[in-house]
C-alpha positions as CSV (number, residue, x, y, z in Angstrom):
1,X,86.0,219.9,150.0
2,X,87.6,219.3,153.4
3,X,84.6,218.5,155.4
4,X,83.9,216.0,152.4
5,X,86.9,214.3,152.9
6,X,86.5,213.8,156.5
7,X,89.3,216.3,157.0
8,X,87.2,218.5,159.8
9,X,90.2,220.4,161.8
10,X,91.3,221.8,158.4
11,X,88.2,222.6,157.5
12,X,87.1,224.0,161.0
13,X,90.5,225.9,160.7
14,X,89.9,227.6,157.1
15,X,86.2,228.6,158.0
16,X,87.1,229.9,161.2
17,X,89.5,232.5,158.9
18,X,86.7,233.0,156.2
19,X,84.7,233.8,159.3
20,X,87.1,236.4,161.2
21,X,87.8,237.4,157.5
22,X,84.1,238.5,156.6
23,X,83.3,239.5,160.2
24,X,86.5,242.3,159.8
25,X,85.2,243.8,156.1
26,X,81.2,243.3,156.3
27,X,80.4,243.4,160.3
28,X,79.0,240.5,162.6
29,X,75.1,241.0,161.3
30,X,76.0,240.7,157.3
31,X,74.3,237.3,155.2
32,X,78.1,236.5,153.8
33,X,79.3,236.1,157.8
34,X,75.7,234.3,158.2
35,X,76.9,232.0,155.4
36,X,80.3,231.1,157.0
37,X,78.6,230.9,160.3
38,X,76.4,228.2,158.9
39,X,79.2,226.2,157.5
40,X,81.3,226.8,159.9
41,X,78.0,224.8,162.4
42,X,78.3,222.1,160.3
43,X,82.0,221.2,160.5
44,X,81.7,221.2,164.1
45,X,78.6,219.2,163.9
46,X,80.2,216.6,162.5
47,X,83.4,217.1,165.2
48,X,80.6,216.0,168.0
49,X,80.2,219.7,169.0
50,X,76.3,219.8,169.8
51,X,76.1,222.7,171.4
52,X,78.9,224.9,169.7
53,X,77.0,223.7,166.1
54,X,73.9,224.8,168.0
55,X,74.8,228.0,169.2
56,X,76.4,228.9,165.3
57,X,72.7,227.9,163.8
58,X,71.1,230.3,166.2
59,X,73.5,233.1,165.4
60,X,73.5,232.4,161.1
61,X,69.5,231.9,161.7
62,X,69.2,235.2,163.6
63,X,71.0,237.5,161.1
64,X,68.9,235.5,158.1
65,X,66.0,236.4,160.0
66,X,66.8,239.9,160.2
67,X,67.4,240.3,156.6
68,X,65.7,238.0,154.6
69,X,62.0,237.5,153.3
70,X,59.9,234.9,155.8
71,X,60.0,232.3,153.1
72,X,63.7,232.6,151.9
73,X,64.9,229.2,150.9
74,X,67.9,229.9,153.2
75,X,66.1,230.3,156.2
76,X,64.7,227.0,155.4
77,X,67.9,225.2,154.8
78,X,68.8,227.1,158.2
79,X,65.8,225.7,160.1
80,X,66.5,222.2,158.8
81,X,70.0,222.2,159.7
82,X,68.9,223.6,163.3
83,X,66.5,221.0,163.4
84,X,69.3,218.1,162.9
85,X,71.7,219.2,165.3
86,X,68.5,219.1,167.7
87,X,67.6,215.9,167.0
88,X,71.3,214.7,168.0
89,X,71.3,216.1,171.1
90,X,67.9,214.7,171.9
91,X,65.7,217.8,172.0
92,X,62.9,216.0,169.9
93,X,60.4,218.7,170.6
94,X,62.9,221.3,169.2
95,X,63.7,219.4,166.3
96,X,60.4,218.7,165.1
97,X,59.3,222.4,165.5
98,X,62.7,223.4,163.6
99,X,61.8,220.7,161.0
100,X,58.2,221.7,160.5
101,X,59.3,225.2,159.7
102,X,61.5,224.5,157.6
103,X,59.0,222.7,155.8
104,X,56.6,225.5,155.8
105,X,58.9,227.4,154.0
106,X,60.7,224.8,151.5
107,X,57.2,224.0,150.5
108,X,56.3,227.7,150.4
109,X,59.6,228.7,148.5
110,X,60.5,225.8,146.2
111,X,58.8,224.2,142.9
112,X,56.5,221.0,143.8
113,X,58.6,217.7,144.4
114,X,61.8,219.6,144.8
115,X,64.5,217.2,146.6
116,X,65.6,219.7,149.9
117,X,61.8,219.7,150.8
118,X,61.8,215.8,150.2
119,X,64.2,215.6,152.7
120,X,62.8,217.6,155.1
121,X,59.5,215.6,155.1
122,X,62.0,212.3,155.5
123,X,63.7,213.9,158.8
124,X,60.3,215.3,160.3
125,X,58.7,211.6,159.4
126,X,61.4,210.0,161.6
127,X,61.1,212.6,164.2
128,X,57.3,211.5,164.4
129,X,58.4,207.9,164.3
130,X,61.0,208.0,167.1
131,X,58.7,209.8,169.8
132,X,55.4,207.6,169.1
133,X,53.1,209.8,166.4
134,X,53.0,206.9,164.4
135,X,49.9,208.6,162.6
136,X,51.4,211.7,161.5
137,X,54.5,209.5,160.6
138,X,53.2,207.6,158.2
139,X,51.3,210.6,156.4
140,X,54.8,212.1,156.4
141,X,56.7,209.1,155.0
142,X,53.9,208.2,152.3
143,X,54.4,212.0,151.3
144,X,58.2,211.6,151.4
145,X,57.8,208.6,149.3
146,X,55.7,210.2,146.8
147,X,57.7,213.8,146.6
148,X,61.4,211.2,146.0
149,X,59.3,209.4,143.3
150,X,58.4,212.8,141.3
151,X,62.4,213.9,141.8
152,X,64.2,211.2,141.1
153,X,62.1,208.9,139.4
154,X,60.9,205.4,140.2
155,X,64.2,203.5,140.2
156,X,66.5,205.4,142.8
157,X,68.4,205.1,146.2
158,X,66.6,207.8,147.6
159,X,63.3,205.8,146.6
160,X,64.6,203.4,148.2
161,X,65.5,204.6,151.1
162,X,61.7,206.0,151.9
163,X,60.6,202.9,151.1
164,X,62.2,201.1,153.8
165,X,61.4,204.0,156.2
166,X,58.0,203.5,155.6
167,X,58.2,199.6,156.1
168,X,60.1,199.9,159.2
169,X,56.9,201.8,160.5
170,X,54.5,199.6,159.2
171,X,56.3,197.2,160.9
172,X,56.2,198.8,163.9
173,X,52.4,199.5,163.3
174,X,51.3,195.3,162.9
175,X,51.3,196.0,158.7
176,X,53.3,193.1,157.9
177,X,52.2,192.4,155.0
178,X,53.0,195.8,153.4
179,X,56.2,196.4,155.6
180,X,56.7,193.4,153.8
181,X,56.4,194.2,149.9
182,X,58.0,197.9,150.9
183,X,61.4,196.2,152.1
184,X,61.3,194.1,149.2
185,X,60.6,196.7,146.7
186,X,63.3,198.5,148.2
187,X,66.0,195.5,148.4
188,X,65.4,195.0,144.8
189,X,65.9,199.0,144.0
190,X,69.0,199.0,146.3
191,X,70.9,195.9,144.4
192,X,70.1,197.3,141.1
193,X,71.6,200.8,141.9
194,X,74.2,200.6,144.1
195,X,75.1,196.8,143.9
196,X,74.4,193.7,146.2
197,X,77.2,193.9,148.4
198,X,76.9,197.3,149.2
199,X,75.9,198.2,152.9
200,X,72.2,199.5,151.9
201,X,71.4,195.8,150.7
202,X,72.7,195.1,153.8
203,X,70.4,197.3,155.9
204,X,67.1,196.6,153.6
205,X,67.9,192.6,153.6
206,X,68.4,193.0,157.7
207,X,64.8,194.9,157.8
208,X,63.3,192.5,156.3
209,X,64.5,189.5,158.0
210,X,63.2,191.1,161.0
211,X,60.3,191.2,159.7
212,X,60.1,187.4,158.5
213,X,61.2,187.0,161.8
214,X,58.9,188.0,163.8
215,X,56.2,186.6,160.9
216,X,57.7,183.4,162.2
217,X,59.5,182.4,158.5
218,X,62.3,181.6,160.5
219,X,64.5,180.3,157.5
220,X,64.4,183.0,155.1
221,X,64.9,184.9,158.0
222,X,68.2,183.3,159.2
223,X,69.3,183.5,155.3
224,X,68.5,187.3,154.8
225,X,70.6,188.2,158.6
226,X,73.3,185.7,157.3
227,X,73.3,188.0,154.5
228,X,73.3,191.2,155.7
229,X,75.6,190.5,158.0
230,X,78.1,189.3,155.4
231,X,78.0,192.3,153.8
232,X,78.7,194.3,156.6
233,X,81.6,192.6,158.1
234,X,83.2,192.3,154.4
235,X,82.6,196.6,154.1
236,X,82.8,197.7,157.6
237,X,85.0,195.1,159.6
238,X,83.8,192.5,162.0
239,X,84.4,195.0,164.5
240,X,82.1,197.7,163.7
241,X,78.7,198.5,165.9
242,X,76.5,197.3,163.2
243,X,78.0,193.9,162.7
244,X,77.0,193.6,166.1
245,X,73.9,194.6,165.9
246,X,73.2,192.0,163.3
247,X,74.9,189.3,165.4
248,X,72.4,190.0,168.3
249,X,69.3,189.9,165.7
250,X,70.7,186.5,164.5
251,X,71.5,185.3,167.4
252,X,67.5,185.9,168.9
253,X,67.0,184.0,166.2
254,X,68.4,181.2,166.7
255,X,67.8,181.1,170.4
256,X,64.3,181.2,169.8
257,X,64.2,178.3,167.6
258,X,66.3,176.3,169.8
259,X,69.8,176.5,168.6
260,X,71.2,177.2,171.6
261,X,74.6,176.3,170.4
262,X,74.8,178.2,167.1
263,X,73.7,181.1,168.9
264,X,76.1,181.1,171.5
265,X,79.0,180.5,168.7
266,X,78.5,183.8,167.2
């Protein structure tokens, strides 16, 4: 509940006790201190601590290990969570072989089209998409598209969401014309679940004018970035990373049309 609530020195603080706590009546090697060791890698995750959330994930993954089957679902959920806090830090190489395990064994351990190995195939897709394997990324992304549709059903944010992973790659790849109908599928799906204003119409809308962009539609382009970048200043503040982000891409824009002026005003 603490971590939820963005509360992370209270909750570092209480797991640190559940830890010392469980470490005192079971000993350092027992799956209950693996369990708070685990958690306790995650709240310091999300404190910016790489390499103290690292070295907890080893530990909780080496007493797992030790005690549970090959294909235990928590080794899996272990791996995965190794292979995030690897990604982070910029080990790619690590991350996708954390990732791919954890695959082997969600897909080894867990019904067909469960969620947890739908998001395992997401991460490892982006992993793939980020250092170049655009090949085994899209294989990856089709099957994380196809895996969210069976668990969630056609009309969902998480649908969504592997849509528009997909289209950024095909993007990426010269697909325009599908990168195209994906972010569009997925703009729709986003509006109707979560609303129009909310910062994932934002995202998909922004996509997609980049797309149109470099398509050279350059005024449904300029209307989707308006948009999205609406949106975000309206939820996040005009100060916030992404806002600026979407000021650059609007700004190319208009630069490369030829409006100097209006590009230089934002």
């Amino acid at each position: 509940m603490l971590r939820q609530a963005g509360e992370y020195k209270e909750a570092r603080s209480a797991l640190d006790q559940a830890l010392a706590i469980r470490e005192k009546c079971f000993g350092p090697d027992h799956l209950d201190v693996a369990a708070s060791v685990h958690d306790l890698a995650l709240v310091v995750q999300d404190t910016g601590d790489l390499t103290g959330a690292r070295a907890l994930l080893e530990r909780a993954l080496t007493i797992r290990s030790r005690s549970l089957p090959p294909r235990d679902p928590l080794l899996g959920l272990t791996f995965n969570s190794l292979g995030v806090v690897l990604r982070n830090s910029g080990d790619y190489p690590g991350a996708i072989a954390a990732h791919r395990k954890a695959l082997e064994i969600r897909e080894a351990s867990l019904p067909p089209g469960h969620p947890e190995t739908s998001v395992t195939l997401g991460q490892l897709a982006e992993l793939m998409h980020l250092t170049g394997a655009y090949a085994g990324a899209r294989a990856l992304y089709e099957r994380t598209l196809d895996t969210r549709r069976k668990a969630f059903g056609e009309v969902n944010p998480r649908v969504a969401e592997a849509m528009s992973n997909l289209a950024r790659l095909l993007q990426d790849t010269g697909d325009f014309a599908r990168a195209r109908q994906l972010y569009d599928g997925a703009l729709g799906m986003w509006q109707a679940t979560v609303g129009p204003e909310h910062p994932f119409c934002a995202f998909a809308g922004a996509g997609l004018g980049r797309l149109l962009h470099a398509m050279g539609e350059e005024g449904e382009a300029e209307r989707l970035l308006r948009s999205a970048l609406g949106i975000l200043e309206h939820s996040m503040g005009p100060d916030h990373p992404l806002v600026a982000l979407e000021l650059e891409d609007l700004a190319d824009l208009l630069r490369e049309r030829g409006d100097r002026a209006a590009a230089g005003s934002l």
